[in-house]
N, C-alpha and C positions, 0 to 999 in steps of 0.2 A: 306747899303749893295751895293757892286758895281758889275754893272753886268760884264759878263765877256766879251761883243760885244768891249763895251768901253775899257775893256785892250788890246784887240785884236789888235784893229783901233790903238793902238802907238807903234803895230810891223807891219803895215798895211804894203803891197807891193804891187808892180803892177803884179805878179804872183797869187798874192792872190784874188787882184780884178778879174783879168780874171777867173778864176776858181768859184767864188762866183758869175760871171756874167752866168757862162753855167748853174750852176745850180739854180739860180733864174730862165733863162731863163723856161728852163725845166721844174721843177715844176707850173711855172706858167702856161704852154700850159693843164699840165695837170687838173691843180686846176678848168679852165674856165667851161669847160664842168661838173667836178663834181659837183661842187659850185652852178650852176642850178640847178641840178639832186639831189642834197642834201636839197635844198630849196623846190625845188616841195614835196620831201619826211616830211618833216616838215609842211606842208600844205601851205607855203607862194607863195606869186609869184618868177621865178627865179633869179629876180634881186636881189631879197635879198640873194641869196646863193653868188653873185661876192660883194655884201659889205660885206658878214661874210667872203669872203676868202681876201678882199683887205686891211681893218683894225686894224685885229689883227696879222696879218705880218710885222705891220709896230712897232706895242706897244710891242710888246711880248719882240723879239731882247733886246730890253734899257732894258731889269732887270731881263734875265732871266741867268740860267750858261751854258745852254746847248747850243752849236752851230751846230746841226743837227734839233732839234726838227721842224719841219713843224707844226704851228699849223691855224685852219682855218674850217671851215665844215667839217664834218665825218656822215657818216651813222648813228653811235652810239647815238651822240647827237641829231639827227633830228626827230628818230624816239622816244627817250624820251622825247622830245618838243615835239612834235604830241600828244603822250600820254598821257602825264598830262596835257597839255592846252587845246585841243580839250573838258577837259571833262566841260568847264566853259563857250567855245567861240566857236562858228564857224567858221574853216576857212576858211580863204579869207575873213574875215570883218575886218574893223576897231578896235574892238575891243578886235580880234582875234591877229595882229599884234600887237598891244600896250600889249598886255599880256605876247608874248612872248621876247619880249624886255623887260617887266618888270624881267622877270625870267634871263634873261641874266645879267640886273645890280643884281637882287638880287645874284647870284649865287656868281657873281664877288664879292661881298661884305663879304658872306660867305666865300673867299676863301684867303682874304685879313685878317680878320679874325684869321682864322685858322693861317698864317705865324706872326699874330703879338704874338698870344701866343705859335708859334715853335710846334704845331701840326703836323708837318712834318711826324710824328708817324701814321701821317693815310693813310699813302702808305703802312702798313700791316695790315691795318681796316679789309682788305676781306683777305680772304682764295684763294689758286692761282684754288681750287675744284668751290668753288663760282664765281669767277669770269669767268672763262673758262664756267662756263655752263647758267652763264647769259649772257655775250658774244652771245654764242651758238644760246639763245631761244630768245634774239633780233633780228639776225639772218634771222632766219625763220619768224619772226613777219615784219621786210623789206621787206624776200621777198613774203611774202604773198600780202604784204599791194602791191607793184608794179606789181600784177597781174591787178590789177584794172586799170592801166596806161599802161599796155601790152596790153592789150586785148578793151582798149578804153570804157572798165565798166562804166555805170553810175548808182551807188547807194550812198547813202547817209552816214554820218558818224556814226562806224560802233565801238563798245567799248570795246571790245574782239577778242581772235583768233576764238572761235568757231559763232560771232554773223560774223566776217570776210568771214569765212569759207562758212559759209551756204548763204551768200549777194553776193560771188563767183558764186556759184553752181545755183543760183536762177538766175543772170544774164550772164552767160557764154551761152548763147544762142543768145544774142543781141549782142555781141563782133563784131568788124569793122575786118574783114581779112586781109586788107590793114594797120591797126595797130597791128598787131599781124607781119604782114609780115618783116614791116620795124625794129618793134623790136627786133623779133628773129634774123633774119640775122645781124643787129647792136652786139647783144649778141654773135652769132657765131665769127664776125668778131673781136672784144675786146679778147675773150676768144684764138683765136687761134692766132691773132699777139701775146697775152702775151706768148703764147707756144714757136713762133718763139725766142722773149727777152721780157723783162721783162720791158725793158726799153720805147717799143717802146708806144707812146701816140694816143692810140688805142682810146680811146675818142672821142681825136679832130676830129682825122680820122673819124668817125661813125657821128660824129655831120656835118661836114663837107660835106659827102656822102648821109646822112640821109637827109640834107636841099635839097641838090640838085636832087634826087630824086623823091622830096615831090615838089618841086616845078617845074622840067622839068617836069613830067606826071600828073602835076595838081590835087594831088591828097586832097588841102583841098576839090574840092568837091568831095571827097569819104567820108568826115567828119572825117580825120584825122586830132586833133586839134593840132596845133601848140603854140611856146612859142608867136609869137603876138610880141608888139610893147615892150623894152625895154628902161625904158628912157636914157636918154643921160646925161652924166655926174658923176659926183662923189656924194655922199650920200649925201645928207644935214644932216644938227642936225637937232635930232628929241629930244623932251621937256617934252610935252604931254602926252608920255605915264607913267607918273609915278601916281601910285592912291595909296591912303595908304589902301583903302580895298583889295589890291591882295594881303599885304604883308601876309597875312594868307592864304589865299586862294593857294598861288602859292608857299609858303616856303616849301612841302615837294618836288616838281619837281625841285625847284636850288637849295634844299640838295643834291638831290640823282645826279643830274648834277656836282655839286662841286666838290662831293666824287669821282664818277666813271672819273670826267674828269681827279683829280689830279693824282688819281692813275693808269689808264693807261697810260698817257702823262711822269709822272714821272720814270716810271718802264721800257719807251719807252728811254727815255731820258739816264739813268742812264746806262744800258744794249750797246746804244753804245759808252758811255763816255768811261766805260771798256773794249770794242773791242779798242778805239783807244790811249788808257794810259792817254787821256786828264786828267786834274783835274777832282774831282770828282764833280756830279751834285747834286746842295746842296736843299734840298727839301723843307725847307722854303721859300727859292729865285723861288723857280718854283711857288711855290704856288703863290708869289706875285705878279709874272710878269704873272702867267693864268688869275689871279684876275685883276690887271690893263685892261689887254685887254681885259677883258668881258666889265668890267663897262666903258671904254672910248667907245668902240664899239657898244653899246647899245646907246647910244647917237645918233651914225650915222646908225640906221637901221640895225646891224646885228645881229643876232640871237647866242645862244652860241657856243662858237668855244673848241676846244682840239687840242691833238697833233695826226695828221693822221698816221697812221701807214706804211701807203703804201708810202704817199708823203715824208715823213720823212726818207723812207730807200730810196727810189729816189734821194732826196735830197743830202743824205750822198755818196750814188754811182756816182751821176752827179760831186762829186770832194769840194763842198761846204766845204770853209775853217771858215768863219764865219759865227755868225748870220745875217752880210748883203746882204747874198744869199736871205734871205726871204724879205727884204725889196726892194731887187731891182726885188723879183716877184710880190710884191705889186705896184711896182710903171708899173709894165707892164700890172696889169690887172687895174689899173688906168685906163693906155691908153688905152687901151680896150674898157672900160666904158665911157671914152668923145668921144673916134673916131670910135668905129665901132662895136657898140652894135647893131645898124641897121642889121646887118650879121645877126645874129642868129633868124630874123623875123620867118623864113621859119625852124625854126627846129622843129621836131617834138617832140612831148613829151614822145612816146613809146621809141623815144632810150633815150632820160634821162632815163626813166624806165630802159632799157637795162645796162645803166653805172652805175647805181643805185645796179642791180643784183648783175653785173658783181665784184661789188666793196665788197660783204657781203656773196661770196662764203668764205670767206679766215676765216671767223667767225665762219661758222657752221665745228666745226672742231671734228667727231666722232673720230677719232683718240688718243684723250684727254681722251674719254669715254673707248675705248681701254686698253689704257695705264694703267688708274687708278685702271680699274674693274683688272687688273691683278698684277699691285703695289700695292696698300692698298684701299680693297674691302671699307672701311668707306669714303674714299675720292669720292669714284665712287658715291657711295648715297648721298654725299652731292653735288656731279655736279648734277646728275639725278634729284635728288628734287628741286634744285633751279633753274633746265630749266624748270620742268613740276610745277612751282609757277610761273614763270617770264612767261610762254607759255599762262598760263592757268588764272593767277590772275592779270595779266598785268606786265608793265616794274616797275612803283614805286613799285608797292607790291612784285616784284621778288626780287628786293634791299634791300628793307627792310627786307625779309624772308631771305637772303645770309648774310646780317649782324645779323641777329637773328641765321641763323646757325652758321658763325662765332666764336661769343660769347660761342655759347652752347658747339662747340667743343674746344673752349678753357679752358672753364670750365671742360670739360671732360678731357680735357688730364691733367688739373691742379690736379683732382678731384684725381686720379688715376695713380701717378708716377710711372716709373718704380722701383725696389728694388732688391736687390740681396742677397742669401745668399754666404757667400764667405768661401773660403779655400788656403794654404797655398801652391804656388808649391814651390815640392822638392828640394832643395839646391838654396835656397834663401830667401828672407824677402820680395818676392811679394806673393799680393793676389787678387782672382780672382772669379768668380761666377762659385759654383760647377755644374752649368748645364752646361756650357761653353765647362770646363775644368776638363774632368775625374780625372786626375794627383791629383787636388788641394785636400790639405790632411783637415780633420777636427778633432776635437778631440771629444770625448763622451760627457763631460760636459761644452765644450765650444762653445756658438753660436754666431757667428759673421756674422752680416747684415749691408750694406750699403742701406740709402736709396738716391736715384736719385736727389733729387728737394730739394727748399725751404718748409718748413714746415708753412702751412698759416691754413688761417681760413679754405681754401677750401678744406684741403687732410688729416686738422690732424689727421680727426679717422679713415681714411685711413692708415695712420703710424701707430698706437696707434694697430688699427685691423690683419696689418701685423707682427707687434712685438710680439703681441701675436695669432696670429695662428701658427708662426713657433715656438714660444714654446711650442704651444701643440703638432705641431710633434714631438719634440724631448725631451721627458719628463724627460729625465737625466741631461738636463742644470743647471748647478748650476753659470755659468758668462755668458752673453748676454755682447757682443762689438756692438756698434750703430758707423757707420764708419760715421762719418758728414761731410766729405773732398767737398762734393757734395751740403752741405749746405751751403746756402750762408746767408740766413735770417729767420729768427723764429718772427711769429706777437706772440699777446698777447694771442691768442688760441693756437697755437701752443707749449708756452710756458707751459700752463697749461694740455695739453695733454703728454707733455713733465713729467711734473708733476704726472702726471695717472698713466703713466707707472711706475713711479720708486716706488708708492704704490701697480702696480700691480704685480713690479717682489719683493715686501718685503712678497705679499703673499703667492707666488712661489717661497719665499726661493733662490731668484736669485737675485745675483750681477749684477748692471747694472754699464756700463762703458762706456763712452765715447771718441771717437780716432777723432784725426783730423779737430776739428773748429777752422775758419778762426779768424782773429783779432775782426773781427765787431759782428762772434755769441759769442764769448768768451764775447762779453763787455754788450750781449742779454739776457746769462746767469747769469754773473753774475749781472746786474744791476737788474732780476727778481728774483731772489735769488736761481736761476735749480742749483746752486755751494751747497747751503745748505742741498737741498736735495740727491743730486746725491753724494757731498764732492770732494773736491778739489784733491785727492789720486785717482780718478778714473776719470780724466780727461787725457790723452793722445796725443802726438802730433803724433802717427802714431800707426797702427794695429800691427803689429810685437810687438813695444817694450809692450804693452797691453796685448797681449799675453807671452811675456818672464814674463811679469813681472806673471802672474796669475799661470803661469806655476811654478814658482820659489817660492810662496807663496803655491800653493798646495804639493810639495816636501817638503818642510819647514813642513807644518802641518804632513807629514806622519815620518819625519825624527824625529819629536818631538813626535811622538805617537808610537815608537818603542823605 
């Protein structure tokens, strides 16, 4: 598989490099500041958030299809790193770091995985109900968690919202004013340049202003702590941290990392391939090139990466013609890294917090809740439920409870097709569902029902139940039409329910008759022998001729009994 950086580069221009340089630039200014503020949120030191945004900017590019995607640090990922690893390590230790790098390669390997057997199919794993409302209560789980770094909190690690909640309210008393000051004013000033544009890299500005402040009025000694000493340089490879006892211990945190990274990153990806008529973004190839740059980046100290949502529409707005917009922003926060990481001694950590916030308002989005509770009241309960499981039972448990809702409502809608009874409008050979369509004529002894869906294991006595409830409404049926136009497959229950009916309409004194299967149910039927019992005379390639034909056969019988 070839990615599409490399076909790009043999129509390469010197228009295109300039435009691929602003918007590396750009995204780069913006990454620096997050990439700390995403690290601290993960529990690591900050330096590790400029190797997760400097590494996989460079891997991704070589074998992915998308030439927008930004992938690098996210809120999303750091507070599920938090999550599941905190529950084994403390962080800030050694053994805390080596875990979450272990979860990075494994995740990567999961993901590598997934595209060698074309699982690409698991970018519709979640329900768009589930995932919006896990989204949501991660959300609030960030920003809780960075009250602690706003208000300069010091309590211990904390396993819950409600154990969070209350480790708040117990030390919101001892909070530093002085970090509370510089954060909130950081959060004002992010929040209202984004008002001005959207564009403008309010971050660096607050990081920039926030040092300077911190260090013209001297205020570590007010014990406002700062980010400290940065080393110098580019990551080294790191070896060590692989242990084969985490691979159990840490395999449901880079499942639920794999799942959640591919399918926002892909569904980010794909959404502006079709704004800009590019080829389409092939979802095996994402998978392999998200997977590449975990497991090469976990070598060099970084944590797992995704595709940002924010830096990726940036990216795309800055003019970014290929994917070596990302790698000429890797190569700037390089330099960064060997020349002037020294800068950032004097930054504070409440405004990380504040860029941290300011980045996970665009998540908590009630509006969704709005939306659903007045489109389809079932969709709305299942956001509601998977934010108060994700809120309440944590980030893995909300994943896994959104795929266990997933499932159930697929089963449900499998469970429960829709069906229609149908009738004939006037001066024609179409037909239509007489709830629909007042018009559509029916006749006394004739019932004609299509049903919706494939006929499985999951819905057959669902069919079986609908076929015969509408004949007890209409107890003058003497021919039942089953329109199959709508069927596309019949398993081995299906068949056999299939079966049911034609002894339940021989008890009912009703001809059953079939209109309308495709090539592959005709070959279902008859290789299961439904042809012997139903007979080859009542099989139809459309509703009309089914009905001329039953109609002309009832005329017959009356024409012969006079």
């Amino acid at each position: 598989m070839k990615s599409l950086l490399l076909k790009d580069l043999k129509e390469y221009s010197a228009g295109k490099l300039r435009a691929d340089l602003i918007a590396g630039l750009t995204v780069a200014v913006i990454l620096i500041p997050q990439g700390m503020a995403y690290s601290l949120l993960a529990g690591l030191h900050p330096v590790y958030g400029l190797y997760t945004a400097l590494v996989p900017m460079v891997i991704y590019p070589l074998f992915s299809s998308s030439k927008y995607l930004s992938v690098g640090p996210v809120a999303l990922m750091s507070i599920i790193v938090l999550s599941g690893v905190s529950l084994f390590a403390e962080p800030g230790t050694k053994e805390y770091l080596d875990m979450v790098l272990m979860v990075s390669f494994m995740s990567g390997v999961i993901q590598i995985l997934f595209s060698v057997f074309k699982l690409g199919i698991l970018s519709n794993f979640l329900s768009q109900p589930v995932m919006k409302g896990f989204i949501s209560a991660a959300g609030v789980i960030i920003l809780l968690s960075q009250i602690k770094y706003l208000f300069s909190l010091d309590y211990g690690r904390v396993k819950s919202v409600p154990e969070m909640i209350l480790a708040i309210g117990k030390n919101l008393s001892t909070g530093n004013f002085f970090s509370l000051a510089i954060g909130l004013g950081s959060l004002a000033l992010i929040l209202g340049l984004k008002r001005i544009h959207k564009n403008i890299p309010g971050s660096i500005i607050v990081v920039i202003l926030g040092s300077w402040v911190l260090y013209n009025y001297q205020l570590t000694d007010k014990n406002v702590p700062i980010v400290g000493n940065l080393p110098e340089g580019l990551p080294s490879i790191a070896i060590d941290f692989f242990h084969w006892d985490y691979l159990v211990t840490l395999f449901p945190t880079a499942f639920v990392i794999s799942v959640i990274c591919f399918i926002g990153s892909f569904s980010l990806a794909k959404t502006l391939s079709l704004q800009e008529d590019d080829p389409p973004v092939r979802a095996n190839l994402e998978l392999l090139g998200l997977g590449i740059a975990k497991i090469i980046s976990s070598f060099f100290n970084a944590f797992p990466s995704t595709g940002s949502f924010s830096r990726t529409a940036i990216n795309h707005q800055a003019g970014a013609r290929t994917g070596l917009a990302s790698i000429i922003g890797a190569i700037f926060i390089g330099l960064t890294l060997m020349f002037v990481s020294h800068w950032f001694y004097y930054l504070p950590e409440p405004v990380l917090a504040a860029i941290v916030i300011a980045s996970v308002f665009s998540l908590i989005n009630y509006r969704d809740a709005l939306s659903l509770f007045h489109l389809d009241r079932r969709d709305f309960w299942i956001f509601i439920s998977t934010f108060v499981f994700t809120l309440f039972l944590g980030i893995q448990n909300g994943v896994f409870a959104g795929i266990i809702l997933s499932l159930l409502l697929v089963i449900f809608k499998l469970s429960k097709p829709h069906y229609a009874v149908l009738g004939k409008i006037p001066d024609s050979d179409i037909y239509r569902n007489v709830d629909r369509f007042e018009e559509a004529k029916t006749w006394p002894e004739i019932l004609i029902l299509r049903y919706d869906d494939d006929i499985l294991f999951a819905n057959a006595e669902h069919f079986l139940s609908c076929v015969i409830e509408e004949l007890t409404k209409k107890p003058g049926t003497k021919h039942i039409i089953i329109d199959m136009s709508s069927v596309s497959n019949m398993d081995s229950t299906g068949v056999d329910y299939m079966k049911q009916l034609q002894k339940k309409a021989k008890e009912l004194n009703v001809a059953l008759h079939l209109t309308g299967p495709k090539g592959p149910l005709r070959d279902i039927l008859l290789k299961n022998m439904v042809y012997d019992v139903v007979g080859d005379n009542f099989i139809y390639s459309n509703i009309d001729k089914a009905v001329q034909s039953i109609l002309y056969e009832e005329q017959t019988k009356i024409s012969m009994t006079k």
